[in-house]
C-alpha positions in Angstrom: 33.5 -13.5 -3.3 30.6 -15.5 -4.8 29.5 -14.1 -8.2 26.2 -14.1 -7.6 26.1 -12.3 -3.9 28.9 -10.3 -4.2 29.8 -11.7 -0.4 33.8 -11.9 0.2 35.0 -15.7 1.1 36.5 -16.2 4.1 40.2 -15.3 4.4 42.4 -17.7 1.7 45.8 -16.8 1.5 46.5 -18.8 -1.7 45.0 -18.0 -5.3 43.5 -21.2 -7.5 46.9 -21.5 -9.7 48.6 -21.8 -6.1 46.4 -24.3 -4.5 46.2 -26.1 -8.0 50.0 -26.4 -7.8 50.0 -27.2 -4.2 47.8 -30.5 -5.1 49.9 -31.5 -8.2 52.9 -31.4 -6.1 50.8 -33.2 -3.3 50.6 -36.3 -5.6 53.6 -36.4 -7.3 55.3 -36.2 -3.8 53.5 -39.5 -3.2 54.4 -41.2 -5.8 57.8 -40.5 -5.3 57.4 -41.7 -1.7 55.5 -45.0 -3.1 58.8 -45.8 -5.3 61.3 -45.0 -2.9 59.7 -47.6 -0.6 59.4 -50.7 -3.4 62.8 -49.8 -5.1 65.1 -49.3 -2.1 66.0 -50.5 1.8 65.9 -47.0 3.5 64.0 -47.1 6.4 60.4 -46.0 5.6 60.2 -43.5 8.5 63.4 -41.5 6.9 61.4 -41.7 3.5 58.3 -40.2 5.2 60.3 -37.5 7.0 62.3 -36.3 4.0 59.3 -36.5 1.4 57.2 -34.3 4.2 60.4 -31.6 4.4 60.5 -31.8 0.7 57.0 -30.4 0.5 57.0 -28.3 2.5 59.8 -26.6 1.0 58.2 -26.5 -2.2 55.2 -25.0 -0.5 57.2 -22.2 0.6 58.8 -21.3 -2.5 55.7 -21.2 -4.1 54.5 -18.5 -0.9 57.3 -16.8 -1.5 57.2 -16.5 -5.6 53.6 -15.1 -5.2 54.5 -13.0 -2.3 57.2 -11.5 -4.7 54.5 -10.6 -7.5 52.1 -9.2 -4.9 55.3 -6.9 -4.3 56.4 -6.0 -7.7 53.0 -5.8 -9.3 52.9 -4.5 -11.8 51.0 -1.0 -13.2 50.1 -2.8 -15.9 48.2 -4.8 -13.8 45.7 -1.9 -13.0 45.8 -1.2 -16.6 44.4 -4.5 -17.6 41.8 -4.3 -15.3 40.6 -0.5 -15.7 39.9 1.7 -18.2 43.7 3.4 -18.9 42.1 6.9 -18.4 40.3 5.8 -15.5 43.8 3.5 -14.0 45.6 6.6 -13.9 43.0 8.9 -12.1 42.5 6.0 -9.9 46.2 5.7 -9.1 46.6 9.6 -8.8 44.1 10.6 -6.4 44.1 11.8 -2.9 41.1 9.2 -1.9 42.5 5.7 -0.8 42.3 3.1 -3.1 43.0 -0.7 -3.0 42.1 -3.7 -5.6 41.1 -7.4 -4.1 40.1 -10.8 -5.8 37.3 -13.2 -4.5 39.4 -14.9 -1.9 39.1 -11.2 -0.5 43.2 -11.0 -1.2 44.7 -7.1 -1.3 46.7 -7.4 -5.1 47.2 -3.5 -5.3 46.5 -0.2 -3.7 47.2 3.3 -4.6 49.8 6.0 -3.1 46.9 7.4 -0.7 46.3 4.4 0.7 50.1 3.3 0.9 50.1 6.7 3.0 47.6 5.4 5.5 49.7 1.9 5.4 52.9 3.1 6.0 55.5 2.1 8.6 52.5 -0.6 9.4 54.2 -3.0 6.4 53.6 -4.4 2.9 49.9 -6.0 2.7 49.9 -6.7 -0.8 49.2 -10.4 -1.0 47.5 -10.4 2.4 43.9 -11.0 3.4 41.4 -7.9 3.7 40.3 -9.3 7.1 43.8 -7.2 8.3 42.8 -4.2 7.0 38.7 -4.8 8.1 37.8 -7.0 10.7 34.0 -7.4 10.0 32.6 -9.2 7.3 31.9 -6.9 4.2 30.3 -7.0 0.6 30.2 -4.8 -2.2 26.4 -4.0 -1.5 27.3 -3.0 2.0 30.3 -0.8 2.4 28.6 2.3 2.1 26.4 1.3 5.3 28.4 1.7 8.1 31.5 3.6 8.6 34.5 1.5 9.3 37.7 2.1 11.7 41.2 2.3 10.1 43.8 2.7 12.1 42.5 5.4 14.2 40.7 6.9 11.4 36.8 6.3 10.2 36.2 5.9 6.9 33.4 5.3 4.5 33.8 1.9 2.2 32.4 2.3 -1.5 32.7 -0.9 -3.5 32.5 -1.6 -7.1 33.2 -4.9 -9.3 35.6 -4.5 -11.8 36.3 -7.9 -13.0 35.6 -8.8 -17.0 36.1 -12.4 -17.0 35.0 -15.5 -14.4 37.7 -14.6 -11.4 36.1 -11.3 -9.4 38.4 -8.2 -9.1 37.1 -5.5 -6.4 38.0 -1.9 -6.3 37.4 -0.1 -3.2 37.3 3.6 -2.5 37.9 4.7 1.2 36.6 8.5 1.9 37.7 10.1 5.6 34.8 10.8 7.1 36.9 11.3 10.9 36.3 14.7 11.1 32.8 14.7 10.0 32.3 12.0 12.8 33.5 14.0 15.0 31.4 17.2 14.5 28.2 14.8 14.2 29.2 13.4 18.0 29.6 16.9 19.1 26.8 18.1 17.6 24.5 15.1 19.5 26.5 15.7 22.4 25.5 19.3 22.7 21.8 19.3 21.5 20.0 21.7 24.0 17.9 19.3 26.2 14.7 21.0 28.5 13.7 19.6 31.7 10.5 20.8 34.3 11.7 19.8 37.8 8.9 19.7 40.2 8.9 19.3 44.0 5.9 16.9 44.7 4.6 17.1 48.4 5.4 20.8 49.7 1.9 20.3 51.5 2.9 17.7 52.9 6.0 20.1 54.8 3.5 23.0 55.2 1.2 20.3 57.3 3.8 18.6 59.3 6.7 20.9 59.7 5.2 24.5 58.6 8.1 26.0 60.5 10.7 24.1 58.5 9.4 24.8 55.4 11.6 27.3 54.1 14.5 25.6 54.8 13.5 22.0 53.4 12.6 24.3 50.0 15.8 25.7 50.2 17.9 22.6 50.5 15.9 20.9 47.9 17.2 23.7 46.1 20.2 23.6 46.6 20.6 19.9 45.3 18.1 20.6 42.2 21.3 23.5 41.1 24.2 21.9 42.2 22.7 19.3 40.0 22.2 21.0 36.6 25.5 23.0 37.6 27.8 20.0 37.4 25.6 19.2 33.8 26.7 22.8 33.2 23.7 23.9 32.2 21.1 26.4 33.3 18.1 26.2 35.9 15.4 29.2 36.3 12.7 29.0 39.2 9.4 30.0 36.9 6.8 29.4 40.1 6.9 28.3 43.2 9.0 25.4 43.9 8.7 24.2 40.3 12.0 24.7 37.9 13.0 24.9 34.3 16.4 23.3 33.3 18.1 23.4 30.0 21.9 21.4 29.6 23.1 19.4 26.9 22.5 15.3 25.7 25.4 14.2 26.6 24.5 15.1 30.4 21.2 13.6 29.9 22.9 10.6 29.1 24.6 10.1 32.0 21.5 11.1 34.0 19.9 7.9 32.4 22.6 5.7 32.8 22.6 6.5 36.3 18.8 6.0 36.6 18.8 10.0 37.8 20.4 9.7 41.3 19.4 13.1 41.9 16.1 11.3 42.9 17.7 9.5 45.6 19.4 12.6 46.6 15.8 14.6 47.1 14.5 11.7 48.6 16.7 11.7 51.1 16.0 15.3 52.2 13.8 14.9 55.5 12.1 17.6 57.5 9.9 17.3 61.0 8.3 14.0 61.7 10.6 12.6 58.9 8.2 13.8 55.8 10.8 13.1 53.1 10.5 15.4 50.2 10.7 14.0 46.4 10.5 15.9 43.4 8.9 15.0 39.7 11.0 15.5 36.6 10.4 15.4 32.6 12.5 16.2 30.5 12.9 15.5 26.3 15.7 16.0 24.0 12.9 15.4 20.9 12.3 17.9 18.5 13.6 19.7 15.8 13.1 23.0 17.7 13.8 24.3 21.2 9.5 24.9 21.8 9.1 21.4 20.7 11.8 19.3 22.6 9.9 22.7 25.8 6.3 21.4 25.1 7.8 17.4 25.1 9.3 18.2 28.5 5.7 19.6 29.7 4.6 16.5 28.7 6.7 14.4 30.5 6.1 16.4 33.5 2.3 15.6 33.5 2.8 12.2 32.8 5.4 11.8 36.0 2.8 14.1 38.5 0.2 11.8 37.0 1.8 8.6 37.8 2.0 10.1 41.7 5.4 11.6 41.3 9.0 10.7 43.0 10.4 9.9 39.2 11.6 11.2 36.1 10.2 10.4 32.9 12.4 10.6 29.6 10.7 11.7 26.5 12.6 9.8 23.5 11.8 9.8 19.5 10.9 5.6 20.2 8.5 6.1 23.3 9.0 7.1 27.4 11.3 6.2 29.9 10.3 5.8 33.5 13.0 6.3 36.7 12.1 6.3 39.7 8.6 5.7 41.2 9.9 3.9 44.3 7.5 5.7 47.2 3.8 5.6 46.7 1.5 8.2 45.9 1.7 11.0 48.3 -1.6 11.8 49.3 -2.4 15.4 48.3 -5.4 15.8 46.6 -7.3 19.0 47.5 -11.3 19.3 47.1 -10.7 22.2 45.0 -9.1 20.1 42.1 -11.9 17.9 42.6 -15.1 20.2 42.2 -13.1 22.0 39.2 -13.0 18.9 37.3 -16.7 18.4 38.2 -17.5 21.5 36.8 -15.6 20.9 33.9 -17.4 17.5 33.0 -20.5 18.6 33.9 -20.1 21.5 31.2 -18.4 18.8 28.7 -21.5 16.4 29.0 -23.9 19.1 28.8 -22.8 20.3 25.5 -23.1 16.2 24.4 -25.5 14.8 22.5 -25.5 11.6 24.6 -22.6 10.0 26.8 -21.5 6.7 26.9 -19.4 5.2 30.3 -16.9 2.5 29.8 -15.3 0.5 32.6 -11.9 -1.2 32.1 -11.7 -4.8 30.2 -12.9 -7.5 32.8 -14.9 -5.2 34.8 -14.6 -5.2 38.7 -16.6 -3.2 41.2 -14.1 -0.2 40.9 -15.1 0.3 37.2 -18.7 -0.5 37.6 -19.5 1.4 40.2 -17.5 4.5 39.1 -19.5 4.3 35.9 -22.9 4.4 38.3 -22.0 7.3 39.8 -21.1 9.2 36.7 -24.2 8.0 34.9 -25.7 9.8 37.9 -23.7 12.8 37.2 -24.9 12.3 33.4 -28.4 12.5 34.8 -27.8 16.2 36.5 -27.1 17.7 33.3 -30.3 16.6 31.5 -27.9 14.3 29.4 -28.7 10.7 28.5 -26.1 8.4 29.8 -25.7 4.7 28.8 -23.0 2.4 30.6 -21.4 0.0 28.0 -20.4 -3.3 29.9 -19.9 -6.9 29.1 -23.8 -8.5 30.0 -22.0 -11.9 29.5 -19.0 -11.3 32.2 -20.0 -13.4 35.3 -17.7 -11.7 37.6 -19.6 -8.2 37.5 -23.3 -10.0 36.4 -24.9 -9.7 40.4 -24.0 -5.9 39.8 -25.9 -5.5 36.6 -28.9 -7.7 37.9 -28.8 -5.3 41.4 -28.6 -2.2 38.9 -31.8 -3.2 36.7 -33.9 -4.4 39.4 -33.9 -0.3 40.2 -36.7 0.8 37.5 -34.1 4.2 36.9 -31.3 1.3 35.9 -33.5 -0.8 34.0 -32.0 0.3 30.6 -29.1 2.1 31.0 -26.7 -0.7 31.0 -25.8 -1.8 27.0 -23.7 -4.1 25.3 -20.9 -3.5 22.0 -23.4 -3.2 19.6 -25.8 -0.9 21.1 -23.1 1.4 22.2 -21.9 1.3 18.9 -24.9 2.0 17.6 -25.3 5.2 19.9 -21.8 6.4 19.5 -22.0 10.1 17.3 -19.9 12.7 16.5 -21.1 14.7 19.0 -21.1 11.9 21.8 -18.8 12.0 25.6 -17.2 8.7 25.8 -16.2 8.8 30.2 -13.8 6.3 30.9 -13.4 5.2 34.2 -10.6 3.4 36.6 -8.1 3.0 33.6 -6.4 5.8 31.5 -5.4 4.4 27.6 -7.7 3.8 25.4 -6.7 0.3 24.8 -7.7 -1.0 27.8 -11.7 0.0 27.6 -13.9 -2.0 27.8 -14.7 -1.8 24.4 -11.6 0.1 22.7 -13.0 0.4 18.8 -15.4 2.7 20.8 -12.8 4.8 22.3 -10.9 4.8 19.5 -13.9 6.1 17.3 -15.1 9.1 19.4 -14.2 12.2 19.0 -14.2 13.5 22.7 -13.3 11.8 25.6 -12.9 12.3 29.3 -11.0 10.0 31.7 -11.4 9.0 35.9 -8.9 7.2 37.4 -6.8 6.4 40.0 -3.6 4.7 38.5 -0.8 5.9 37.1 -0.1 6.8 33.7 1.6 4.0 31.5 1.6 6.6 28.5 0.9 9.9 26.9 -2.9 10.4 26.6 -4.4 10.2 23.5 -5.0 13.5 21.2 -9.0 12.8 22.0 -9.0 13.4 25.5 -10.3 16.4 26.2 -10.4 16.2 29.7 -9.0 14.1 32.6 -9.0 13.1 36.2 -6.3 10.9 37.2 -5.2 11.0 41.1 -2.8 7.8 41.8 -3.1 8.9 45.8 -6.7 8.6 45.9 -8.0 4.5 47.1 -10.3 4.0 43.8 -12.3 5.7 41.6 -15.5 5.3 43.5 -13.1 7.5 46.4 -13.1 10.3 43.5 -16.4 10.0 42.1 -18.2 10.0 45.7 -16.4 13.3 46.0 -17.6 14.0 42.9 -21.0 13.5 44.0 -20.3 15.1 47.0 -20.0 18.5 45.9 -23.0 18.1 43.8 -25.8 16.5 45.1 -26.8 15.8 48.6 -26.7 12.7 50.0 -30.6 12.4 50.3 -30.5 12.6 46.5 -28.3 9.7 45.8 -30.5 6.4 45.4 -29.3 3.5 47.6 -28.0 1.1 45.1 -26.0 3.8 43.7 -24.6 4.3 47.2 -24.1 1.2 47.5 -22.4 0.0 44.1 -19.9 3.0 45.0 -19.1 1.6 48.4 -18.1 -1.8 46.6 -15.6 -0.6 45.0 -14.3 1.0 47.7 -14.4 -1.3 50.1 -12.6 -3.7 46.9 -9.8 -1.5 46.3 -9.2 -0.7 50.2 -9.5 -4.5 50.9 -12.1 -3.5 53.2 -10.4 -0.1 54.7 -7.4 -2.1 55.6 -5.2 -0.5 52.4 -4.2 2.6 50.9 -6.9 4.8 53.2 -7.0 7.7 53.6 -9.3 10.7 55.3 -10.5 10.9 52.5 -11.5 7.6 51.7 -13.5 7.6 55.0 -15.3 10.3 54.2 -16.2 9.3 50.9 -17.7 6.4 52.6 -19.6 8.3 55.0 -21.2 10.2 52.6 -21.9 7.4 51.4 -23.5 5.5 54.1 -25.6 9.0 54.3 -27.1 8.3 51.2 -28.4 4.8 52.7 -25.5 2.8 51.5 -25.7 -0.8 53.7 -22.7 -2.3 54.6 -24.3 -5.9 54.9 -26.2 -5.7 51.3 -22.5 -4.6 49.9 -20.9 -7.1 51.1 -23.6 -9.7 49.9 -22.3 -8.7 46.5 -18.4 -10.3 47.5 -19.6 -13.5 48.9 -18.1 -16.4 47.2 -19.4 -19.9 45.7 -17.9 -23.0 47.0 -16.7 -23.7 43.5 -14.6 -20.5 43.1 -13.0 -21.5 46.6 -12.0 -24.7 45.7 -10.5 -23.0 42.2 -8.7 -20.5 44.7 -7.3 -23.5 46.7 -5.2 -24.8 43.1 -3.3 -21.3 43.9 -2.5 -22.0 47.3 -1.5 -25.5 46.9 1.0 -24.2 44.8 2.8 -21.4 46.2 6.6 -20.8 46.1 8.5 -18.2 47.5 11.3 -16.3 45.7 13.8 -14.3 46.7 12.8 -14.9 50.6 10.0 -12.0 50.2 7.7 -12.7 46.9 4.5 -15.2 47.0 4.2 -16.7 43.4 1.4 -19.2 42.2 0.4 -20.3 39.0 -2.5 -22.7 37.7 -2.4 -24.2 34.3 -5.1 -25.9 32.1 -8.9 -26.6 33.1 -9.4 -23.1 34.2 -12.3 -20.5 32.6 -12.4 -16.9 32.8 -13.7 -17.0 36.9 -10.2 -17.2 37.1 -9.6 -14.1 36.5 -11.4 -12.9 39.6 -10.5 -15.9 41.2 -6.2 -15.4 40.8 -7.0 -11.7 42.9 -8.0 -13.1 45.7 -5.3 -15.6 46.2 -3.0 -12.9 45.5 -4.8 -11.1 48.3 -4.4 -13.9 50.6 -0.9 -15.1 49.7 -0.4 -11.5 50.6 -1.1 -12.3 54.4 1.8 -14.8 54.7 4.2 -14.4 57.1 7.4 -12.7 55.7 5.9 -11.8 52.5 6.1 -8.0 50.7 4.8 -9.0 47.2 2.5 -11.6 45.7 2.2 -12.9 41.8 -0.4 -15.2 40.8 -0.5 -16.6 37.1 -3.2 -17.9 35.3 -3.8 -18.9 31.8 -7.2 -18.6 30.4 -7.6 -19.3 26.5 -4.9 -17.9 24.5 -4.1 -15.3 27.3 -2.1 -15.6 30.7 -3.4 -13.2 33.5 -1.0 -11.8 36.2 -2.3 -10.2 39.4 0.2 -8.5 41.3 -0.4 -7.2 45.4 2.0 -5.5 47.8 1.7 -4.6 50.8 3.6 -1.3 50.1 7.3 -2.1 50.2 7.6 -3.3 46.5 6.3 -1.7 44.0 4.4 -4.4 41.8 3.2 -1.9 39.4 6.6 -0.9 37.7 7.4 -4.4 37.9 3.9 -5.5 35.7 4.4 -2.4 33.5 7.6 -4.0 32.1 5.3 -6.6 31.2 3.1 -4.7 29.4 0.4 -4.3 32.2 -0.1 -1.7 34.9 -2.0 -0.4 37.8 -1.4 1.2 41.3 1.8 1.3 43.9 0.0 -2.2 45.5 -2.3 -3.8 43.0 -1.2 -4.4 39.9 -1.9 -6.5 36.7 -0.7 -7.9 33.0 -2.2 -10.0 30.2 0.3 -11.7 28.1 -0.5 -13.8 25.0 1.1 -17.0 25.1 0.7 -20.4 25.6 3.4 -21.1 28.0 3.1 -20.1 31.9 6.6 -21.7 32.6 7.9 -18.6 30.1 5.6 -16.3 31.5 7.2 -17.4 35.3 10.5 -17.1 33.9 10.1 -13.8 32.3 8.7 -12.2 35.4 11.3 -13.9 37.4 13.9 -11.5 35.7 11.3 -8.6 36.2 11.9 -9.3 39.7 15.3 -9.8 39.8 15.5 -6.1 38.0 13.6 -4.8 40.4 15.2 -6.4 43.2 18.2 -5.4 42.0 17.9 -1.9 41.8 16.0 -1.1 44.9 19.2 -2.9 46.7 21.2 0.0 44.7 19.4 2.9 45.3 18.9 1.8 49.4 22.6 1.0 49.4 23.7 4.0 48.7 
């Protein structure tokens, strides 16, 4: 053990004097061999053989003399080295003892400890590593409890050595039983869980006469579930359950990714409708309402990523399972004019409110943001939108906007919006749901009230400041929601045309121009739309493209590989600028119409950041796949932005996203 560190050397089964002796020997041995060769005619090879056997024979004597004293040591031994008072309580208590040198060698231990030893041999003279297989110092035996021959025990150290050479005393206390109790303790903490069933509309419209009996068999498998946990499940509305049974069951709920999913899923009534269910559940929390209200959490957070999963609340973050169907698509205009009302009410009692799109604005965000301005403008409330003037990629929008003398000022950059922000100011965020991703997130972060429109799914737990929210993963985009919005509020007459029209964008960009993720609904957002003057042609003026971007677009193309049979992946590198951005969706939206293909990745770095659009066509779930990236989105269109400055890592890494994807949706459909 060095003096200094206190760290035990590595295993030497010798002490100095013995080594010392060894060496001396060593030499004389040669010399003897040197003399025997000069002075006499016996074959050098005998001379070799019998000076080797002659040392090695002294070698073991010398083992076995110091084995010998390691066996007889004496008391006195301890004597010298402790306190006398102290050397006999030492020797006379119940709490294992032992004594070691530097070289980490065991010279004596107590009777408690010779109790724990016994019929298991002498180990005086041996090597601590027999008794302790990791590596140890005084510092840090009291860190970790260590495994004794069955038993767990705590390791205190102390140094005990008065001259140069390092003598160790180390106490063991059984801490077995208090190990035990801890484990059952964790075991058994009460966990809470709110099982939903997702799409009973969904029954009621296809299968109404099955109903019942798709409820019931759902049922059925929700309590045979929780009864093989052995815990306890309570119907508290209709078709929506409260579950308590203990951690240990969660635990192998989560190591099993929650079959039970797969088990709903595979419930199927009339046409084939196949019914899924939402769980949360949380083991966090000092008391049963906490670890209740955790669990309601989770349960909002699963419903508002579109359902079909479970999501884990821990004491580090959230777990996602699940999430493997899209969004069922379920909305009801009543949800929709209630949260109307709601904002309506919110903004009214603003002093001003300022809209915020998503970082790198597209025509979703924008145009969202136009039609709550409008909103903004029914309550008597003065509405700014803060955007990025300097983003090219949304900069025909703005100069559509302020050509409209009612738009001329209402669009304003960081530091105005800054400026306006007050304590009594409604910050709207629109097509994204954390407060990170804004458009301007110091903004977010700063106000005290904030209401959010989207349609993706939650990555996380909103923030404490949100005092109101709209977030519907089944819906196409946010302009879908906020034209319904509208549509309970104002007639179409009353909506100006490029309003209509910036609202149709994003629409028709989301929807890939009605060929995705539609809906009734989605048509008749548009046809309220296109009552309120909205052109098709002039719209689509606004996703024309210059022959530079498609000559950037065709880098992405000539580089396409597919993986795994199924997935399009691209990447460009170097010379690129932030039309890139906007540029790497549309390839992905094209690679997308290859032959064969499910999924398509295309990676981009621009400056210190590497973009990632993902696009499905509805068979792979590229948003789970992204959020393990750190990005997000919906079922089919996803995205990430990672800092680094290597897109062969970046590739790699979302290689193995893939793969762990892949992996697990081969699982779950092989069962």
């Amino acid at each position: 053990m060095d003096k200094n560190t206190n760290h035990i050397t590595e295993a030497l089964f010798a002490t100095r004097r013995d080594i010392v002796l060894c060496v001396i020997l060593g030499c004389v041995n040669l010399l003897f061999f040197g003399i025997m060769c000069e002075f006499t005619e016996i074959s050098v090879a005998l001379i070799a053989l019998g000076v080797i056997a002659l040392y090695v024979l002294e070698a073991t004597i010398i083992g076995i003399r110091r084995r010998e004293s390691h066996t007889h040591a004496p008391v006195a031994a301890l004597d010298a080295l402790l306190d006398e008072d102290l050397a006999v309580v030492i020797r006379n208590t119940d709490s294992p003892a032992f004594i070691f040198d530097s070289y980490g060698t065991i010279l004596w231990y107590n009777e408690a400890m010779h109790s724990i030893l016994d019929k298991r041999g002498n180990f005086l003279g041996e090597n601590i590593s027999r008794l302790i297989e990791k590596p140890i110092s005084v510092e840090s035996m009291t860190e970790e409890p260590i495994t004794l021959f069955g038993g767990l025990y705590m390791l205190e150290g102390f140094n005990i050595s008065s001259g140069g050479d390092g003598f160790y005393l180390a106490i063991l206390t059984d801490v077995t039983e208090l190990h035990t109790v801890r484990s059952a303790y964790v075991d058994e903490r009460v966990c809470v869980a709110y099982v939903t069933i997702d799409n009973i509309e969904d029954i009621t419209t296809y299968a109404h006469e099955k109903y019942r009996d798709a409820v019931s068999a759902v049922e059925d498998k929700i309590k045979a579930w929780v009864k093989s946990m052995g815990g306890v499940i309570k119907s508290y509305d209709n078709e929506k359950y409260l579950c308590i049974f203990d951690a240990k069951s969660l635990d192998e709920c989560i190591k099993g990714r929650f079959p039970i999913l797969d088990e709903i899923r595979d419930t199927r009534v009339g046409d084939g409708v196949s019914v899924t269910v939402s769980i949360g559940v949380s083991k966090v929390g000092k008391t049963l309402l906490e670890r209740e209200m955790n669990a309601i959490s989770a349960i909002d957070l699963a419903l508002g990523r579109g359902g079909d999963q479970a999501v884990y609340k821990t004491e580090e973050g959230i777990e996602f399972f699940g999430g493997r169907t899209k969004s069922l698509y379920k909305r009801s205009s009543v949800r929709s004019r209630t949260f109307t009302n709601q904002l309506n009410a919110l903004m009214a009692r603003s002093d001003n409110v300022i809209i915020m799109g998503h970082k790198f604005g597209d025509f979703d965000s924008f145009g969202a943001s136009v039609g709550v301005a409008r909103l903004a403008t029914l309550c008597g409330v003065g509405a700014k939108i803060a955007v990025d003037m300097r983003d090219k990629n949304i900069a025909p929008c703005i100069e559509y906007m302020q050509s409209q003398e009612s738009y001329s000022s209402v669009f304003v950059d960081a530091g105005e919006a800054n400026h306006l922000l007050k304590p009594d100011t409604l910050v709207v965020l629109v097509d994204h749901n954390t407060l990170e991703r804004a458009q301007f997130a110091d903004i977010a972060r700063r106000a005290s009230q904030v209401a959010i429109l989207d349609h993706h799914r939650k990555s996380e737990a909103l923030s404490p400041t949100v005092k109101l929210s709209y977030i519907e993963p089944s819906a196409s985009s946010t302009c879908e929601l906020v034209a319904e919005m509208l549509d309970g509020a104002i007639s179409s007459q009353s909506l100006y045309k490029c309003e209509a029209d910036m609202i149709l964008a994003g629409i028709l960009l989301d929807t890939k121009q009605f060929t995705r993720n539609t809906g009734t609904r989605t048509f008749g957002a548009a046809q309220y739309l296109i009552g309120a003057g909205a052109n098709p042609t002039d719209v689509y003026n606004l996703f024309k493209t210059l022959p530079d971007d498609l000559s950037k677009e065709a880098r992405f193309h000539t580089s396409i590989t597919v993986y795994k049979e199924r997935i399009a992946i691209s990447s460009c590198d170097g010379n690129t600028d932030e039309s890139f951005r906007v540029i790497a969706s549309k390839a992905a939206d094209k690679m997308l119409t290859l032959r064969g293909i499910d999924a398509a990745f295309t990676v981009v770095m621009i400056g210190d950041m590497i973009h990632i659009s993902g696009r499905s066509n509805g068979k792979i779930n590229v948003q789970i796949i992204l959020e393990h990236m750190g990005g997000g989105g919906h079922f089919e269109i996803a995205g990430a932005q990672i800092e680094s400055d290597s897109v062969l890592s970046v590739l790699e890494t979302l290689k193995g996203e893939i793969d762990e994807y892949l992996d697990l949706l081969g699982e779950k459909e092989g069962r």
